[in-house]
TIBAKOL-895408 format. One line per field, with one value per residue: residue number from 1; x, y, z of N, C-alpha, C in turn. Coordinates in Angstrom, 2 decimals, decimal comma. Layout:
<pts>
num <- c(NUM_...)
n_px <- c(X_...)
n_py <- c(Y_...)
n_pz <- c(Z_...)
ca_px <- c(X_...)
ca_py <- c(Y_...)
ca_pz <- c(Z_...)
c_px <- c(X_...)
c_py <- c(Y_...)
c_pz <- c(Z_...)
</pts>
This chain:
<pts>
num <- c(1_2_3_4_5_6_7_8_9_10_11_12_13_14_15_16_17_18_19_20_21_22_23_24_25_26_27_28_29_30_31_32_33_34_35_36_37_38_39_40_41_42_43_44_45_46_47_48_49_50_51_52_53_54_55_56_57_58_59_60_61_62_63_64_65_66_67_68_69_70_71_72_73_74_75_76_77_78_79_80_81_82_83_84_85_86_87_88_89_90_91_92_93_94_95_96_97_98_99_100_101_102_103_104_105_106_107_108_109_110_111_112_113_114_115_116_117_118_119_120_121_122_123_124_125_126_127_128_129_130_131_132_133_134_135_136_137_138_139_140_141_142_143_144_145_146_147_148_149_150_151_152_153_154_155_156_157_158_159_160_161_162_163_164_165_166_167_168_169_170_171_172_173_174_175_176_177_178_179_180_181_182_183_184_185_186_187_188_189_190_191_192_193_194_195_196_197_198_199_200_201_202_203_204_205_206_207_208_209_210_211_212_213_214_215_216_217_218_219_220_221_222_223_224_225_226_227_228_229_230_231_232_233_234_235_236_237_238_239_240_241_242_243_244_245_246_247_248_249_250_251_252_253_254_255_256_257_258_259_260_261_262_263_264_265_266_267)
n_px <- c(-5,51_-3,65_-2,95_-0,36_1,07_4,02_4,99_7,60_10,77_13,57_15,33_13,93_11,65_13,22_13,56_11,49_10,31_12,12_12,20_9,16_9,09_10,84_9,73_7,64_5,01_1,56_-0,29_-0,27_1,24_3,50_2,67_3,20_4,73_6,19_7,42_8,82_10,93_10,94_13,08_14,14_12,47_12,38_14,80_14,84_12,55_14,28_15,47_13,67_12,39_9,54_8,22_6,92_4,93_4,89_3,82_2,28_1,54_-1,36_-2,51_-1,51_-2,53_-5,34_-5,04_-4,17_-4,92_-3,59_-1,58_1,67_3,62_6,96_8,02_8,03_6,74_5,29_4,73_2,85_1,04_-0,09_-0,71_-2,59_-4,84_-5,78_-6,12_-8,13_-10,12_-10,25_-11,31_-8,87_-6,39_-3,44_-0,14_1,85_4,99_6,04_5,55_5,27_3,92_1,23_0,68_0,85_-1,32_-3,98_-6,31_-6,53_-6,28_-9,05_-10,53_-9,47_-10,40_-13,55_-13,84_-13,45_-10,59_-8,05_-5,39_-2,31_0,98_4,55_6,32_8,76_12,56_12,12_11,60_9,20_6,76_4,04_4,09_4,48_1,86_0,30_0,83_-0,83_-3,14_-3,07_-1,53_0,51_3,26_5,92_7,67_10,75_12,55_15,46_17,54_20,88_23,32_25,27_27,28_26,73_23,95_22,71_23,30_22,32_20,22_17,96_17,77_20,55_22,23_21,11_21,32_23,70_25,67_28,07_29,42_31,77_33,57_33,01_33,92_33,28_29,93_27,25_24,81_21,55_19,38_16,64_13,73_9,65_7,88_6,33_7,88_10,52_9,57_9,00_12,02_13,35_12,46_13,51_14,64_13,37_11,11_10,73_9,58_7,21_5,82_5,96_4,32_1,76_1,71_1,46_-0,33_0,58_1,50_3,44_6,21_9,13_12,02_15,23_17,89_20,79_24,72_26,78_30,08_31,28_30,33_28,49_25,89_22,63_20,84_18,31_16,67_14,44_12,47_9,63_7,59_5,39_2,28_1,63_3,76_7,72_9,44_12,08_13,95_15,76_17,45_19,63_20,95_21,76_22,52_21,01_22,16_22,32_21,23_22,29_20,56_18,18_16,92_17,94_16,08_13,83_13,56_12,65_10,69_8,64_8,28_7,40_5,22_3,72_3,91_2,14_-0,46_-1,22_-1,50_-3,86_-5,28_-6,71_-6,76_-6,44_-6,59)
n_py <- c(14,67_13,19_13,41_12,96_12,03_11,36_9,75_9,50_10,56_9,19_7,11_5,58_6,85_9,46_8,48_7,42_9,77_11,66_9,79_10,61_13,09_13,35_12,18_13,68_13,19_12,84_12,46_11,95_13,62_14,90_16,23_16,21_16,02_14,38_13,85_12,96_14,20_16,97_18,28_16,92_16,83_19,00_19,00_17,45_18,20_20,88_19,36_18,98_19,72_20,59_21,54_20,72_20,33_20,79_18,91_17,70_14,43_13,99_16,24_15,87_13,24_14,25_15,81_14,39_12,09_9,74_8,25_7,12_5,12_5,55_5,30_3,81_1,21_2,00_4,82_3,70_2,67_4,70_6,35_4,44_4,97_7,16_7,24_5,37_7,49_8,70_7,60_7,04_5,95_3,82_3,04_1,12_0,24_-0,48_-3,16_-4,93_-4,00_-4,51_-7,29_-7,54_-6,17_-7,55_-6,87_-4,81_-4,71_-6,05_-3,62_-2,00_-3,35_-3,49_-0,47_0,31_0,71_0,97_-0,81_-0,93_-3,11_-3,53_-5,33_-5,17_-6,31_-8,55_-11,01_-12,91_-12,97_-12,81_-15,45_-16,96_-16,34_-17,69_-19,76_-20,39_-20,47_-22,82_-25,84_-25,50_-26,65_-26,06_-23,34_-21,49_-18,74_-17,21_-14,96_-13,04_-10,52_-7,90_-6,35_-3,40_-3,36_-4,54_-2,93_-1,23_-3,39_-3,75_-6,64_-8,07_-6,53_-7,00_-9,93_-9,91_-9,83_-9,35_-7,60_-6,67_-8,63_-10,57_-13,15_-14,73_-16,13_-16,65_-17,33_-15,52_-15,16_-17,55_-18,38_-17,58_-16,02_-13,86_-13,54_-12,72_-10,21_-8,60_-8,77_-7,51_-5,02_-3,13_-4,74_-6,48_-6,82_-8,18_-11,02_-10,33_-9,73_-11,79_-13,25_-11,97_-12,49_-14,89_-16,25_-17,74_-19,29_-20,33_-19,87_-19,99_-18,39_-17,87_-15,70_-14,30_-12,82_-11,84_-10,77_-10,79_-10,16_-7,57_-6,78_-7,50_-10,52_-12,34_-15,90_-17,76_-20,64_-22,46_-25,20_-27,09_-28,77_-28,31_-27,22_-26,61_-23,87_-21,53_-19,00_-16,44_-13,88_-10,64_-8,23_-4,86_-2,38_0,95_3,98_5,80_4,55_1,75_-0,45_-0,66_-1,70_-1,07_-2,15_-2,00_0,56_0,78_-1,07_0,73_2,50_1,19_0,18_2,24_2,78_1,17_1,22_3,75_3,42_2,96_5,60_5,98_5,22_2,20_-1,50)
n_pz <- c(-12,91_-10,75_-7,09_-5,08_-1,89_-0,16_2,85_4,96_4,78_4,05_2,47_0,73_0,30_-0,85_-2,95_-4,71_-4,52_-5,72_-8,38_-8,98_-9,27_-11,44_-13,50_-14,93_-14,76_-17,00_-15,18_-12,78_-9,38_-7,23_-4,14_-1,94_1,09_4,31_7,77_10,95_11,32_10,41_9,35_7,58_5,74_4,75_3,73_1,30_0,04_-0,85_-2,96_-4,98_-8,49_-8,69_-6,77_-3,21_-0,50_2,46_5,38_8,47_9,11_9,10_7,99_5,08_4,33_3,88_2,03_-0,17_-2,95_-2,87_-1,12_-0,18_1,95_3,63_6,00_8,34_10,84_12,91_11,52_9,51_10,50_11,47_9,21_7,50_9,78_9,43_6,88_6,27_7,55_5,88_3,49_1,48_-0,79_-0,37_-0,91_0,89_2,52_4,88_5,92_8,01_9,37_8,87_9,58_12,13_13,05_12,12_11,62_10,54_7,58_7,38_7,72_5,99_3,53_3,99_3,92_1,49_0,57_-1,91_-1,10_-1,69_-1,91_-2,74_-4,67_-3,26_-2,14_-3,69_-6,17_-8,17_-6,54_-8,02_-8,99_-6,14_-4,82_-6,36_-5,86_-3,21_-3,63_-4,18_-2,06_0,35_1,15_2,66_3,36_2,78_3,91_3,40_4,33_3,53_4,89_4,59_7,58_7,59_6,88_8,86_11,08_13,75_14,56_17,48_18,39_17,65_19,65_21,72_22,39_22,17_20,44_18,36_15,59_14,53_15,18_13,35_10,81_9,34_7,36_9,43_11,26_12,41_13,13_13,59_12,75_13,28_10,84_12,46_14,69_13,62_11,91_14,50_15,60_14,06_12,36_10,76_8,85_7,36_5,76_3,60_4,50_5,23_3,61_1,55_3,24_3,08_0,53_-0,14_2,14_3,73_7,02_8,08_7,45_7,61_8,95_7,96_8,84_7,90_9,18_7,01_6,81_3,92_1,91_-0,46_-0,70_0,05_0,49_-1,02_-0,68_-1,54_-0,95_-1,90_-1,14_-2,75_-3,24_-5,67_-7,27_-7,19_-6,02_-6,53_-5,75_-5,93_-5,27_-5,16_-4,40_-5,02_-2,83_-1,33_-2,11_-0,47_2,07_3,48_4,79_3,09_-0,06_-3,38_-5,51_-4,28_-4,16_-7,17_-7,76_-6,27_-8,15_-10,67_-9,36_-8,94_-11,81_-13,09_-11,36_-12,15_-15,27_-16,31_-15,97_-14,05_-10,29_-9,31_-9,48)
ca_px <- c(-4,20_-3,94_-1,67_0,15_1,54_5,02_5,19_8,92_11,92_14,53_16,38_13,03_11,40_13,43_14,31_10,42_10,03_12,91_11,89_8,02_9,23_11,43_8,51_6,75_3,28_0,35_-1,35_-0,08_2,48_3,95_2,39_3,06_5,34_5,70_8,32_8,61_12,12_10,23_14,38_14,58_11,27_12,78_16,07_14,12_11,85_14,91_15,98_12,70_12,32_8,56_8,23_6,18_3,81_5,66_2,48_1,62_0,37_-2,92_-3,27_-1,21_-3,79_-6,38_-5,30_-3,75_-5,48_-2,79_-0,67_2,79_4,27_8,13_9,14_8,32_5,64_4,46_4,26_2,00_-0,65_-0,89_-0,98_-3,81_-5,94_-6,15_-6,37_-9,67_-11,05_-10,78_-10,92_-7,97_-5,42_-2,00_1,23_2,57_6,36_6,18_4,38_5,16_2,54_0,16_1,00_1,17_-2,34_-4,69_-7,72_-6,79_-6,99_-10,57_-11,36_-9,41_-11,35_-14,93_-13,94_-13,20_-9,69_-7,36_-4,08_-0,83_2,07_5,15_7,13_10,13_13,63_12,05_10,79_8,19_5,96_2,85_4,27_3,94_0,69_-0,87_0,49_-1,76_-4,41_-2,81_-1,39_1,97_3,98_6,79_8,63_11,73_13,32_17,25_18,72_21,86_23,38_26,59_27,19_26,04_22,35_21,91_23,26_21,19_19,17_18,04_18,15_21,99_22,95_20,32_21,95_25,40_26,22_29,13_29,24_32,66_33,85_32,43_35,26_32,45_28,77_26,77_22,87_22,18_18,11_15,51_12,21_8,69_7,61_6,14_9,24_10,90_9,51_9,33_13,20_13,82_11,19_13,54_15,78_12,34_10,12_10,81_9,04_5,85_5,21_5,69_3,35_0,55_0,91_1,47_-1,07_1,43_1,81_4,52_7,10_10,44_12,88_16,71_18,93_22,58_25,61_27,95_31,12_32,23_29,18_28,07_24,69_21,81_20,81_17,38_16,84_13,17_12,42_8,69_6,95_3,91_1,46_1,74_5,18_8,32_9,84_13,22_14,03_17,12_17,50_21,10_20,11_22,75_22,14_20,53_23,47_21,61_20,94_22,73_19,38_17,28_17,33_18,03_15,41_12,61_12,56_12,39_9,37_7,80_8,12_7,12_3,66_2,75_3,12_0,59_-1,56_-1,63_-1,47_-5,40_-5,84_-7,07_-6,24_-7,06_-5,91)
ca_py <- c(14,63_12,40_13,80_11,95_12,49_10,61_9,80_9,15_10,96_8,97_6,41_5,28_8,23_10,48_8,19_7,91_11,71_11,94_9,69_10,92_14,45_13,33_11,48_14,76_12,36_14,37_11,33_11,95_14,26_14,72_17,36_16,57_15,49_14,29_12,77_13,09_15,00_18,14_18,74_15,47_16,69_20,07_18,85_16,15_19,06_20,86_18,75_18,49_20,70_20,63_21,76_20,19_21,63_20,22_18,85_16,52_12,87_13,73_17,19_15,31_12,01_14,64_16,42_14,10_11,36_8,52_8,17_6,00_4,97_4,68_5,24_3,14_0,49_2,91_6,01_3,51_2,34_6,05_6,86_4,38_5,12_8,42_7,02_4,72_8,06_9,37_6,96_7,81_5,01_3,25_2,05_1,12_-0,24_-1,14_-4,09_-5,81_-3,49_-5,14_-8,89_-7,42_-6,12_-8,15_-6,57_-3,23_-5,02_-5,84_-2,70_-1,68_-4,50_-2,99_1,16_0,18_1,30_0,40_-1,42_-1,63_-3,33_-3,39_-6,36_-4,27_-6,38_-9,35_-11,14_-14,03_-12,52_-13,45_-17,67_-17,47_-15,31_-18,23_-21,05_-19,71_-21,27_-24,69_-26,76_-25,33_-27,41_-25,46_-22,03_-21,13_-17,36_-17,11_-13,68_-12,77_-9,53_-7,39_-6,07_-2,80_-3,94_-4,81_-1,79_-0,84_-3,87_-4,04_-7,72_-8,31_-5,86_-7,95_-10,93_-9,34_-10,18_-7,92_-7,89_-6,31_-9,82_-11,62_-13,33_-15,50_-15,90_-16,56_-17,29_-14,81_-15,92_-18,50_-18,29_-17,42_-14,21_-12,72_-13,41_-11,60_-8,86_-8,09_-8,47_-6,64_-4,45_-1,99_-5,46_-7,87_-6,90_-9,29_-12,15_-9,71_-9,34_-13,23_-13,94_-11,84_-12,87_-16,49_-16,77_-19,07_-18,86_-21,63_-19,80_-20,14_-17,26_-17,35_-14,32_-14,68_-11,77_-12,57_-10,04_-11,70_-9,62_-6,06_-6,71_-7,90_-11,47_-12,99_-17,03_-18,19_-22,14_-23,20_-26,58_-27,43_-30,25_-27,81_-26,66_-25,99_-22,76_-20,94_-17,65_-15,91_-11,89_-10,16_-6,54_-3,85_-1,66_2,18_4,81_6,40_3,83_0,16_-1,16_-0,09_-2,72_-0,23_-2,98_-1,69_2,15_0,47_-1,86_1,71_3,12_0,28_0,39_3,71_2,86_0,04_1,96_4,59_3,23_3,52_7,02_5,59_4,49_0,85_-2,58)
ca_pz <- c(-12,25_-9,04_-6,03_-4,62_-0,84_0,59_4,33_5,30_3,61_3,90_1,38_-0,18_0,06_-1,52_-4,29_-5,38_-4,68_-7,27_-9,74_-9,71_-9,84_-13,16_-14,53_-15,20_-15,76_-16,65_-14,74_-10,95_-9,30_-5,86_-3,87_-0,35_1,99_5,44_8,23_11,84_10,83_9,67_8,04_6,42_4,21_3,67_3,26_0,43_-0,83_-1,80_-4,52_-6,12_-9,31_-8,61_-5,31_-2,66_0,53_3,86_5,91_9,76_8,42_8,96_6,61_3,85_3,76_3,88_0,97_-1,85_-3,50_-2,96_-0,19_-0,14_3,40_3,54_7,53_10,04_11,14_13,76_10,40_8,82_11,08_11,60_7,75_7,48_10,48_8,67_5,06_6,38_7,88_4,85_1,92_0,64_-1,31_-0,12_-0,86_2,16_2,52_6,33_5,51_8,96_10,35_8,56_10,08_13,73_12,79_11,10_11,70_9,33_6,40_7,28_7,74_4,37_2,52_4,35_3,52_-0,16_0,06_-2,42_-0,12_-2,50_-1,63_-3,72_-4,04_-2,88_-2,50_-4,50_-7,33_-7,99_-5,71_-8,35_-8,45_-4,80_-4,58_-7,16_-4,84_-2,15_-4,47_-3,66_-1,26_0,58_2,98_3,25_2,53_4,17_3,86_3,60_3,89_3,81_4,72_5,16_8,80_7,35_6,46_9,94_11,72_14,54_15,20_18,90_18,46_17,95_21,16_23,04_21,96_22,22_19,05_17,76_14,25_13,94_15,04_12,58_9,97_8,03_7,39_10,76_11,35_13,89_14,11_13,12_13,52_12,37_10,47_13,61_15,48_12,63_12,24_15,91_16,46_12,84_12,01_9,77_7,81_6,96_5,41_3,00_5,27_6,20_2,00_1,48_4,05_2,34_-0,83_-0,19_3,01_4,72_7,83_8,59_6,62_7,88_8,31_8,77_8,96_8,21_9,29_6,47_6,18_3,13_1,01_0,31_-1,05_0,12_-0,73_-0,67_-1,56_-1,13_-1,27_-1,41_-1,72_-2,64_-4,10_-7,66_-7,67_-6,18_-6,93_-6,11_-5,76_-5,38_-5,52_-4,99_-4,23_-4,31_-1,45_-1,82_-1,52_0,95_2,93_3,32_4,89_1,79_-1,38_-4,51_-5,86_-3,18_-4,86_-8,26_-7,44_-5,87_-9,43_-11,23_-9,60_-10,10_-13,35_-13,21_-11,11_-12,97_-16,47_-16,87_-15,72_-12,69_-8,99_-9,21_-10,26)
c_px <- c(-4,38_-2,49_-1,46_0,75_2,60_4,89_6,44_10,05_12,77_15,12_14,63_12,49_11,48_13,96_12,74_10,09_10,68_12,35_10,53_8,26_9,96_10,71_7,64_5,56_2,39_-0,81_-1,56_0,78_2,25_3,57_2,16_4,07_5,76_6,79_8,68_9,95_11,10_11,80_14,59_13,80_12,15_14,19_15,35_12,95_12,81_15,72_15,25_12,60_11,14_8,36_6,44_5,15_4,59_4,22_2,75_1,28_-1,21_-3,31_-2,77_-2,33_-4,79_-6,63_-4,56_-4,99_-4,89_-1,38_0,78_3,83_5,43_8,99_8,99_6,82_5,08_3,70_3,11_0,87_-1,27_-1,16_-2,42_-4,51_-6,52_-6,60_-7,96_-10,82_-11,66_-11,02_-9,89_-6,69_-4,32_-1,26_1,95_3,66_6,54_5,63_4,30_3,98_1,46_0,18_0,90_-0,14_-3,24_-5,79_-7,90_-7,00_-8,27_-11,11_-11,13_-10,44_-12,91_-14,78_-13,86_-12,06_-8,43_-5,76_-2,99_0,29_2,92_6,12_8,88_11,87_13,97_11,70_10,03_7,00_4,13_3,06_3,52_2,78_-0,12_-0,50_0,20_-2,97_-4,28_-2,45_-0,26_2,41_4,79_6,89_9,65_12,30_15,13_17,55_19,70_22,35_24,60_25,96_26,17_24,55_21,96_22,52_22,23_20,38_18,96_18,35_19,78_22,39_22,25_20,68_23,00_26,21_27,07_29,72_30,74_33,72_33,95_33,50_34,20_31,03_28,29_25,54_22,85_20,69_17,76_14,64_11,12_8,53_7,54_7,34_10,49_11,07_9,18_10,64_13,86_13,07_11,46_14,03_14,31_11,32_9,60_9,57_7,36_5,18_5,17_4,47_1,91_0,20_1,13_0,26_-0,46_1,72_2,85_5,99_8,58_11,26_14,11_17,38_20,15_23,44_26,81_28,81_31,69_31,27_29,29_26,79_23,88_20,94_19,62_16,97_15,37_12,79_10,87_8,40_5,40_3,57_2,08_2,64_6,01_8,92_11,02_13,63_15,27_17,34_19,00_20,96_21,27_22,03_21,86_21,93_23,40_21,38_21,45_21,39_18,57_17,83_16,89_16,21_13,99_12,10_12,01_11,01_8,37_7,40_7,30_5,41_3,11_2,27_2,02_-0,58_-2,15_-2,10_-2,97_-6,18_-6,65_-6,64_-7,19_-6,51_-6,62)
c_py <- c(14,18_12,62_12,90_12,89_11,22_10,61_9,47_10,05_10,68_8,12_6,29_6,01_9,07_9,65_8,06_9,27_11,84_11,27_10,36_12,54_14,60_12,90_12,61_14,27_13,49_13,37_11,81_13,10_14,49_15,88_17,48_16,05_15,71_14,04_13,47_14,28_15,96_18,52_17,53_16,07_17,59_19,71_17,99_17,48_19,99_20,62_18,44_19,70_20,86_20,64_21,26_21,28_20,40_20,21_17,98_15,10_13,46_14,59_16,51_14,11_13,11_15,59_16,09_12,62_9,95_8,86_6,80_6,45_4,32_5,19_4,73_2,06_1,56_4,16_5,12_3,20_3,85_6,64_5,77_4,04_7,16_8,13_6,39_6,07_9,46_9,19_7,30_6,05_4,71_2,30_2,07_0,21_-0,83_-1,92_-4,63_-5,14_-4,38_-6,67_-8,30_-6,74_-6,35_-7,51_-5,38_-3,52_-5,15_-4,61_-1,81_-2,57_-3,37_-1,09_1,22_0,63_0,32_0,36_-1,61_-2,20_-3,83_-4,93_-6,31_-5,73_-7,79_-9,68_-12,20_-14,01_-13,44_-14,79_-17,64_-17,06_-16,81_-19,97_-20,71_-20,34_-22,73_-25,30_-26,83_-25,83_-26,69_-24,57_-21,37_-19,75_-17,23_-16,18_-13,62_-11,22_-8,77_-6,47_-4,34_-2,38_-4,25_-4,29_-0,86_-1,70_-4,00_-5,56_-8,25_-7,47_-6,58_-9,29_-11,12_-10,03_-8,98_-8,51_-7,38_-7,52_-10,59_-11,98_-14,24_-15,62_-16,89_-16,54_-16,80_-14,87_-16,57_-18,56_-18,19_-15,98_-13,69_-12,52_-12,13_-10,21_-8,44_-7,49_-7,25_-6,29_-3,21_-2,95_-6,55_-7,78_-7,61_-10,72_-11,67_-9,85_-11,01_-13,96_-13,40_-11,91_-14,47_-17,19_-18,13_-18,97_-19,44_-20,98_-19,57_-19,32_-17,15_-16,20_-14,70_-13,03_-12,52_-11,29_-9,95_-11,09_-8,21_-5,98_-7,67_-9,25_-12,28_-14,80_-17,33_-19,55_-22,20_-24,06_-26,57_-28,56_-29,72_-27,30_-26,83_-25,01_-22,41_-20,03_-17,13_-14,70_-11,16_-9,06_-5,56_-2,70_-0,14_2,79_5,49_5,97_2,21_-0,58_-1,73_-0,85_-1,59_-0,89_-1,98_-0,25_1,69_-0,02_-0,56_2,26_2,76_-0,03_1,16_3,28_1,84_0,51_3,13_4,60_3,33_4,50_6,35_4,92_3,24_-0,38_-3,29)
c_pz <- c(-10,80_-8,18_-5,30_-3,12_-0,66_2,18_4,74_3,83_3,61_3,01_0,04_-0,03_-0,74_-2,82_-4,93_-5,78_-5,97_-8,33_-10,02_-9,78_-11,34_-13,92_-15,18_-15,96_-15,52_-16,13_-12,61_-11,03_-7,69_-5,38_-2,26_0,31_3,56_6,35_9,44_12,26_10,27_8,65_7,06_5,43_3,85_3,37_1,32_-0,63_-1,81_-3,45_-5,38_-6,89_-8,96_-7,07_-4,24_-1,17_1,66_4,91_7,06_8,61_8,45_7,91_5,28_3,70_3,64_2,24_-0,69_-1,81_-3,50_-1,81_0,32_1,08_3,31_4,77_7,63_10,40_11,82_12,63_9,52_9,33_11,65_10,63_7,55_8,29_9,56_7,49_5,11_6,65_6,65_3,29_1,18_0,39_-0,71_-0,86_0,80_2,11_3,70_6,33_6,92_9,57_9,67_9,14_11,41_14,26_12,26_10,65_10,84_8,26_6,11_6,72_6,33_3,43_2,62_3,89_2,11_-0,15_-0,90_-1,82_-1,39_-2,31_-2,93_-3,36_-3,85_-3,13_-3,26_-5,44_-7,19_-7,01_-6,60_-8,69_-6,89_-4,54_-5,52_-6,31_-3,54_-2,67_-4,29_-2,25_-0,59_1,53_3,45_2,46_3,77_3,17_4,22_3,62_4,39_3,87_5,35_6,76_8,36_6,99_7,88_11,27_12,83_15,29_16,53_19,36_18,73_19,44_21,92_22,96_22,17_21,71_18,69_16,32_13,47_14,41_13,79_11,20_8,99_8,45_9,02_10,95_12,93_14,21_13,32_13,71_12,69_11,76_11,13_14,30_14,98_12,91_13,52_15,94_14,91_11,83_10,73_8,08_7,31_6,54_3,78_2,93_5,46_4,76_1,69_2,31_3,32_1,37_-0,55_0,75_3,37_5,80_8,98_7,84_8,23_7,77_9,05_8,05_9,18_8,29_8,06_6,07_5,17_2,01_1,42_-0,28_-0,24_-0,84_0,12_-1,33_-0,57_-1,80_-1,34_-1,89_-1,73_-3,49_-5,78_-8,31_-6,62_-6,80_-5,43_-6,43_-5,11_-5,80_-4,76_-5,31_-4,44_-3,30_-1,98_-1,05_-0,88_2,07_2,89_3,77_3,84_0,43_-2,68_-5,30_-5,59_-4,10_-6,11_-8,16_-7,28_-6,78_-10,22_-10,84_-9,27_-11,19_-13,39_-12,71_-12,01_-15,10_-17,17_-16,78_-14,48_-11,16_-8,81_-9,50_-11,19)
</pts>
């Protein structure tokens, strides 16, 4: 039986917590949780029939066997500076941390730890992951997203963009991944997961405000010598969270089960 620990309890969070507490696998089970909200966990421990141990980041990596990161870029490069010091497994959801730090993967590669990322609010992730093997000229990123999905960003107020204006769709940046995820580090991580499975580093990413939607809508173009492929994903939004692509907890589910499907933490 392999424990599992959560780091963040909010939309994606507590919707894994829930499903791996309904999964009742005799493979894994949830036996920790974490979040800078000490009430978010216990609010989130509440509703689990299988009750959890409320822990710091550091005693939870220290005492499950698999650790899945769903706050914050900052909650993950501190979930694995702990996970390297202690071999211990990830899913991590903040993927942009990983692009704004290159050098942790190394050191994941060199500790032997097994790195998971989920391909949260998309699909075709393994097309683009196998044209990485070829020859890519281009890939441009389209999202679209109701004013609610991009609630908060520091970008639009620094921009002084007002979104309760807005009467039709609206490209409110363009730029590169890093640029990206810099100015929208909670709405993109879309762009940070394309980049590491595609190893592109030219990709292209516009952001549209469109009022005229209430889902979340991703359209991914790339070219290459060995294909071109097109991708288009129309998310409904988590009811917990308008940010959060319903999609994203699913994907989180979805590879457990793959991980786990051989009685082992591995691929």
């Amino acid at each position: 039986m392999k424990k599992i620990g959560i780091v963040g309890c909010g939309a994606i969070g507590e919707g894994v917590a829930l499903s791996i507490n309904k999964a009742a696998s005799n493979q894994f089970v949830l036996t920790a949780l974490a979040d800078k909200r000490k009430t978010a966990a216990v609010s989130l421990n509440k509703k689990l029939s299988k009750k959890a141990k409320i822990k710091n980041i550091k005693k939870l990596v220290e005492e499950v066997d698999l650790v899945i990161e769903a706050a914050s870029q900052a909650a993950a490069l501190e979930v694995i500076q702990h996970a390297l010091g202690h071999k211990k497994d990830l899913i991590i959801l903040s993927v942009g941390a990983l692009i704004k730090n290159p050098n942790i993967i190394k050191e994941i590669r060199t500790k032997k730890i097994n790195l998971y990322i989920p391909s949260g609010a998309i699909s075709g992730i393994d097309g683009l992951a196998a044209l990485s093997q070829g020859n890519i000229k281009k890939m441009t990123l389209t999202t679209s997203k109701p004013p609610a999905g991009l609630a908060g960003a520091k970008y639009l107020k620094n921009k002084k963009i007002n979104m309760g204006k807005a009467i039709k769709p609206v490209t409110i940046f363009s730029g590169n991944v890093t640029e990206a995820i810099r100015h929208f580090p909670k709405n993109i991580n879309v762009a940070a997961t394309l980049f590491l499975a595609s190893k592109f580093d030219k990709i292209k990413v516009i952001i549209k405000l469109n009022p005229k939607i209430k889902k979340n809508i991703h359209k991914i173009e790339a070219v290459a010598d060995e294909a071109k492929i097109k991708i288009e994903v129309e998310n409904a939004s988590s009811k917990m969270n308008p940010k959060t692509s319903a999609l994203t907890i699913l994907s989180v589910q979805h590879l457990l089960e793959k991980i786990f499907s051989s009685f082992k933490i591995g691929t």
